[in-house]
C-alpha positions as CSV (number, residue, x, y, z in Angstrom):
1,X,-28.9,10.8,42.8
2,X,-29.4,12.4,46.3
3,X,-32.7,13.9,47.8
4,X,-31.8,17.5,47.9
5,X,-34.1,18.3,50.3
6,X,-37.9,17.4,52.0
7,X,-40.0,20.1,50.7
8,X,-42.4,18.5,52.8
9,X,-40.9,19.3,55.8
10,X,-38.9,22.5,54.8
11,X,-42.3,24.3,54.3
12,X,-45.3,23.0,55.5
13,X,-47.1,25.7,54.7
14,X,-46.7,25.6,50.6
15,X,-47.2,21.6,50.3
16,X,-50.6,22.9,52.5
17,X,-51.5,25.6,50.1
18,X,-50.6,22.6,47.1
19,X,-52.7,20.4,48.7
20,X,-55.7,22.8,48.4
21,X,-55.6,23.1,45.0
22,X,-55.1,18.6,45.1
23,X,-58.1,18.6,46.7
24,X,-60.5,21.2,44.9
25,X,-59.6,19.0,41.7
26,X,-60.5,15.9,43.1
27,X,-63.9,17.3,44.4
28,X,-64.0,18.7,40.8
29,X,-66.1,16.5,39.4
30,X,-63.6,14.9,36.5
31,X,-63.4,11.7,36.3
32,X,-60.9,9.9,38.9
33,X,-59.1,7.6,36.2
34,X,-58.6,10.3,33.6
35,X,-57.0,12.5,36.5
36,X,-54.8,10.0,37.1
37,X,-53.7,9.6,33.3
38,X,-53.4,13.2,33.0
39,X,-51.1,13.3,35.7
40,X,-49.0,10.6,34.6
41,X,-48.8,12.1,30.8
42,X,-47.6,15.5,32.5
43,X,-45.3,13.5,34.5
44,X,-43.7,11.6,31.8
45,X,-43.2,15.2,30.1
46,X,-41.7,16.6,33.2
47,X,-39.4,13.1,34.3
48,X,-41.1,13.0,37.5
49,X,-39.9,9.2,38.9
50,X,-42.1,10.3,42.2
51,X,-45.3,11.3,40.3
52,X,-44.9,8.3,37.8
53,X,-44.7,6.0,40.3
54,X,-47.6,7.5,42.4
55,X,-49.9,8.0,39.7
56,X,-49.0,4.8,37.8
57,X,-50.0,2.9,41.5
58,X,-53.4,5.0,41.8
59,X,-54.5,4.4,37.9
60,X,-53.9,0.9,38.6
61,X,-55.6,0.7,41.9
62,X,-58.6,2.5,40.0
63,X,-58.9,0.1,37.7
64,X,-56.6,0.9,35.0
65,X,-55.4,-1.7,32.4
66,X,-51.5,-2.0,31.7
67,X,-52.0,-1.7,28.0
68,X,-53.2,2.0,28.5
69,X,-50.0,2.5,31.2
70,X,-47.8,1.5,28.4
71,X,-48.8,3.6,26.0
72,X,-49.7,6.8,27.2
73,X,-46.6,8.1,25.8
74,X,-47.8,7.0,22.6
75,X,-51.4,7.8,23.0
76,X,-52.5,9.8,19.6
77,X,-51.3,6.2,17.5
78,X,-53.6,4.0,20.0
79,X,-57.3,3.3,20.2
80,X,-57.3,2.3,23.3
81,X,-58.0,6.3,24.2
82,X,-61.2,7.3,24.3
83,X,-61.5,11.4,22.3
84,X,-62.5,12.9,25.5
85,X,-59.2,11.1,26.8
86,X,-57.2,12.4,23.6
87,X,-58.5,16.0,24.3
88,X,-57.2,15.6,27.7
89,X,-54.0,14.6,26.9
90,X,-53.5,17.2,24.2
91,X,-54.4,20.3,26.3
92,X,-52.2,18.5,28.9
93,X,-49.4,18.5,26.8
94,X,-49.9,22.2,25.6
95,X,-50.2,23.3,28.8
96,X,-47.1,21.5,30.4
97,X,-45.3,22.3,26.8
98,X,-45.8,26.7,27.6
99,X,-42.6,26.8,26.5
100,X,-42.7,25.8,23.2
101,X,-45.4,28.2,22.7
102,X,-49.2,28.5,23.3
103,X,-51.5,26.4,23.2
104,X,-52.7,26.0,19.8
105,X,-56.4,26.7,18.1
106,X,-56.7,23.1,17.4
107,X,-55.9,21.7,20.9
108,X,-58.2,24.2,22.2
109,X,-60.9,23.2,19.8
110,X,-60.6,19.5,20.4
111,X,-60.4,20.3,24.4
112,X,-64.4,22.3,23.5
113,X,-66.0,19.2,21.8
114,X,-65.5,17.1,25.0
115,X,-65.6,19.3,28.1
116,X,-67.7,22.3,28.7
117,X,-66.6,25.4,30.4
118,X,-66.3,24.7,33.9
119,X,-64.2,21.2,33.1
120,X,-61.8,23.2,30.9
121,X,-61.0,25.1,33.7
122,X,-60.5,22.5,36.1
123,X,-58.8,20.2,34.0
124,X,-56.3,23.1,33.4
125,X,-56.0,23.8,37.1
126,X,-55.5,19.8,37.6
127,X,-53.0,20.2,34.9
128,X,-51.4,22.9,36.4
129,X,-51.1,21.1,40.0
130,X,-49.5,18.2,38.3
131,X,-47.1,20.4,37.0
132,X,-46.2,22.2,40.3
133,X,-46.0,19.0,42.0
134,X,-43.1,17.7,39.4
135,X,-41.5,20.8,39.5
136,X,-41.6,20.5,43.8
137,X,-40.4,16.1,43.4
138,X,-38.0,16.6,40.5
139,X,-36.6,19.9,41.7
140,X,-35.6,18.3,45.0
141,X,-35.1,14.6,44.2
142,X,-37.7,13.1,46.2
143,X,-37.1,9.3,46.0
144,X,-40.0,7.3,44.8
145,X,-40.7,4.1,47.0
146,X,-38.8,1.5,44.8
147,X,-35.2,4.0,44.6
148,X,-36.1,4.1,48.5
149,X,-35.8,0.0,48.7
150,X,-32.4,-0.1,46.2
151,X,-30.8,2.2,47.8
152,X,-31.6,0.3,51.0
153,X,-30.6,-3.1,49.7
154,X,-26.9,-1.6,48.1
155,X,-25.9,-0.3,51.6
């Protein structure tokens, strides 16, 4: 697959406004390494190879262990997940899921025992600038690094 285009340089001015929101969330006060979990768990949902590989390269650089990488996709059968973590990556999912329907009592609920008002609201806004950020990457195609270096080596 084919870049379609460089949002990035097509207009300035909305990856500006994007990056805005990027940076209220990571002046937010949430934890850096469950920022960057969240934003791999909405990426998996969304198939975002950019925001994968990104995020995937941050978590690690933060500290991140491989098991929890792995199994992320998987995380309501592991331990390894801490509940403040699972609450996380529940709302995430609801949020990133809208289309299947609200988000449900029980997310919401489990989402209340571990964050208190102001972190429910910027985790959904950190949620919801994952999202936009997939929809920009996979929308367009943007190549991750490591499709940048095949692509390179089979011309």
């Amino acid at each position: 697959m084919s870049q379609r285009l460089n949002a990035f340089q097509a207009s300035p001015g909305a990856i500006d406004a994007l990056l805005k929101s990027q940076n209220y969330v990571n002046e937010s006060g949430l934890e850096h390494s469950l920022m960057e979990l969240v934003k791999m768990r909405a990426s998996q949902i969304n198939g975002c190879a950019y925001c994968l590989h990104m995020h995937a390269a941050d978590a690690r650089k933060a500290g991140e262990s491989e098991a929890r990488l792995y199994l992320l996709d998987a995380w309501h059968e592991s331990d390894l997940y801490s509940p403040r973590e699972k609450a996380a990556f529940g709302w995430t999912e609801a949020l990133t899921r809208l289309s299947e329907g609200p988000p449900s009592d029980e997310a919401f609920a489990a989402l209340r025992e571990q964050f208190n008002e102001k972190e429910c609201v910027d985790l959904s806004l950190a949620i919801g600038t994952i999202n936009a950020w997939n929809r920009i990457n996979a929308g367009f195609r943007t190549r991750h690094p490591a499709d940048r270096v095949r692509k390179t080596e089979a011309a």
